[in-house]
C-alpha positions in Angstrom: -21.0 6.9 -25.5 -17.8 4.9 -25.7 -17.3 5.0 -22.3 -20.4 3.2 -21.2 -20.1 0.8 -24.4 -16.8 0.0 -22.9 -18.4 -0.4 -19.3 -21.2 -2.6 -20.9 -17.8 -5.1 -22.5 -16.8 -5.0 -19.3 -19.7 -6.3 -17.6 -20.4 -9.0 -20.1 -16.3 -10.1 -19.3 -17.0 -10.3 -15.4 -19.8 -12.0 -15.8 -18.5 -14.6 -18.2 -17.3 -16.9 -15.9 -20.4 -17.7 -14.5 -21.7 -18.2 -17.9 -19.0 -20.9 -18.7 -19.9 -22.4 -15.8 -23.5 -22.5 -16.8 -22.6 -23.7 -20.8 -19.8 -26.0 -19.4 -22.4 -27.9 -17.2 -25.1 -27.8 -19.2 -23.4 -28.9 -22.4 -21.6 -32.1 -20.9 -24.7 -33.0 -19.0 -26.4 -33.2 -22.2 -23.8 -35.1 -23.9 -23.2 -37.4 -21.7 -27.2 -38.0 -20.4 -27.6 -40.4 -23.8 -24.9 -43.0 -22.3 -26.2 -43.3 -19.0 -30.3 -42.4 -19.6 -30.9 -46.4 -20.1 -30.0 -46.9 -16.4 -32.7 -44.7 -15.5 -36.4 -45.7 -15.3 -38.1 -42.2 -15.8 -41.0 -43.6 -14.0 -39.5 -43.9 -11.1 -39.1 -40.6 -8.7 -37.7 -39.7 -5.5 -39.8 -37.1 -3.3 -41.8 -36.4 -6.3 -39.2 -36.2 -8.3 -38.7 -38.3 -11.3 -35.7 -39.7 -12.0 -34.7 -38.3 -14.9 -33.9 -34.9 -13.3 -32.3 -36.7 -10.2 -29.7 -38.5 -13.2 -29.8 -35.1 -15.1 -28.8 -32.9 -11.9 -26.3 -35.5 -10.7 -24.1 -35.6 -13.8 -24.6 -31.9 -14.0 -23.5 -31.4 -10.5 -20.6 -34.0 -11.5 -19.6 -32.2 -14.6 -19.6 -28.9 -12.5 -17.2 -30.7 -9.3 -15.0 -32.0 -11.9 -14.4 -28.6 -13.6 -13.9 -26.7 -10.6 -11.3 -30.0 -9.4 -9.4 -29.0 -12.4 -9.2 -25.1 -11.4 -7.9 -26.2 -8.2 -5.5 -28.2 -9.1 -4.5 -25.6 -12.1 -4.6 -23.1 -9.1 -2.9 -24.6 -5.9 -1.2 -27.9 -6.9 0.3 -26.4 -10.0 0.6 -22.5 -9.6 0.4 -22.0 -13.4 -1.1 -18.5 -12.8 2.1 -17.1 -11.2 4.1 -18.2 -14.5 1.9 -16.9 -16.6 1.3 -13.7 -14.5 5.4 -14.0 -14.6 5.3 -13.9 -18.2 2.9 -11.5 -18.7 5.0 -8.8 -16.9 7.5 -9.6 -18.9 5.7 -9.3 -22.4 4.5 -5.7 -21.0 6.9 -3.2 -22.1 5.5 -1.0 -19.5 7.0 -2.9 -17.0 10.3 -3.5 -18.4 11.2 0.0 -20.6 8.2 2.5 -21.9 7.2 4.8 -19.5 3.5 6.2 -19.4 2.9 10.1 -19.2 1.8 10.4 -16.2 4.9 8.3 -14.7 7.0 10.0 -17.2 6.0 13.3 -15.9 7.0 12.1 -11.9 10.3 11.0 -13.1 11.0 13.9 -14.9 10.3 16.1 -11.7 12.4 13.7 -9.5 15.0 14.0 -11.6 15.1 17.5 -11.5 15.3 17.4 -7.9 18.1 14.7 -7.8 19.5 17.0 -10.2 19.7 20.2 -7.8 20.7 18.2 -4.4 23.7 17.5 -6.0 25.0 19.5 -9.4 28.7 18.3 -9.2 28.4 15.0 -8.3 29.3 12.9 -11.4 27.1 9.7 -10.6 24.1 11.4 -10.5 24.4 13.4 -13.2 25.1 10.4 -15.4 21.7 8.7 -13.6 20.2 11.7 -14.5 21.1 11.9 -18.2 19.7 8.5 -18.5 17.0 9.1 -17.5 16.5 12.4 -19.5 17.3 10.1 -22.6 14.9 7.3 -21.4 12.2 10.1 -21.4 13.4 11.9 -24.5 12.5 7.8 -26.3 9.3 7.6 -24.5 8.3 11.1 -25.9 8.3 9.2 -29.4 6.3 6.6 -28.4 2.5 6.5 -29.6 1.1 6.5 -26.2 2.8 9.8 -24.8 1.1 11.4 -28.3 -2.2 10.2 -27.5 -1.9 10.7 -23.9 -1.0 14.9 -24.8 -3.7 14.6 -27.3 -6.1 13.8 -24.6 -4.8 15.7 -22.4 -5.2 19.1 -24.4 -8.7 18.2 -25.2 -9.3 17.8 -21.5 -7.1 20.9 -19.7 -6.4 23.2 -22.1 -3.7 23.9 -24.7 -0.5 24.7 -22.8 -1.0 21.3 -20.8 0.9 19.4 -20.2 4.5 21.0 -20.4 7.4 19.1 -20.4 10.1 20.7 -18.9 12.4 18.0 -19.4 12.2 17.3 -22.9 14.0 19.1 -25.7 12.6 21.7 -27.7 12.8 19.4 -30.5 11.5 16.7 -28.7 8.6 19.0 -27.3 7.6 19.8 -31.1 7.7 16.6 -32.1 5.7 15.3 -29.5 3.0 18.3 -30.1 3.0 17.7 -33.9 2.0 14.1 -33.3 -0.3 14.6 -30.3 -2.3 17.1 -33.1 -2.0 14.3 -35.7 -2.9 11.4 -34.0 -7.0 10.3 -34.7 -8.6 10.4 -31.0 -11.2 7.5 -31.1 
């Protein structure tokens, strides 16, 4: 059920575009068609067609140049996208310090293995503790709850294990992932 609601929002977003398009045009044709109407004798027509829709389709077909003119020029003369994509990787603390589960759980196994090529070498085992402390934080973190919350509905009980983790930290993260309301 939420799935295909979800699916269904998602549709109506894709297809909103085309929609603005369609309101944007249709809108501004209207409003400005008043101004201009008087130069138009709607008895007149060209190849059967009266005027009126000749005037009509022209300032709708100017209203609809102008606005894709200005997503050009937002697009290829200024670039604004790129900042804002810019800035929008930088809002996303997923890209700059939480960790999802699923990457948490890869890291956590590399580690390990970075671990065991090398126990007595000092720099990695400082790189490594890091990192076991970055994950330990993530554990806390909502998402890594929900995420184990999911996940036992989905594999079983046991799943996932995190080897890494403390038993503290494991418990923790089990008590919320049991407390947490699945929508």
């Amino acid at each position: 059920m939420k799935k295909s609601v979800m699916r269904q929002y998602w549709r109506i977003q894709q297809s909103q575009t085309l929609i603005s398009m369609v309101f944007w045009t249709s809108t501004l044709t209207l409003l400005i068609w008043p101004y201009v109407s008087w130069r138009i004798d709607p008895a007149e027509s060209l190849i059967g067609i009266p005027m009126t829709y000749w005037g009509l389709g022209g300032i709708g077909m100017g209203v609809l140049l102008a606005v894709l003119a200005i997503g050009w020029a937002y697009d290829v003369s200024l670039g604004l996208w790129r900042e804002h994509l810019t800035i929008v990787q930088e809002r996303n603390p997923f890209t700059t310090y939480k960790i999802n589960v699923p990457f948490g759980m890869i890291l956590a196994q590399t580690n390990a293995i970075l671990r065991r090529m090398d126990p007595e070498d000092e720099e990695i085992r400082r790189h490594c503790d890091f990192v076991d402390r970055w994950l330990e934080w993530n554990s806390k973190q909502e998402i890594w709850a929900r995420t184990v919350s999911s996940l036992h509905n989905i594999v079983g009980e046991d799943d996932p294990f995190f080897f890494n983790l403390s038993e503290d930290a494991r418990a923790e993260l089990v008590k919320s992932s049991e407390d947490i309301q699945d929508f």
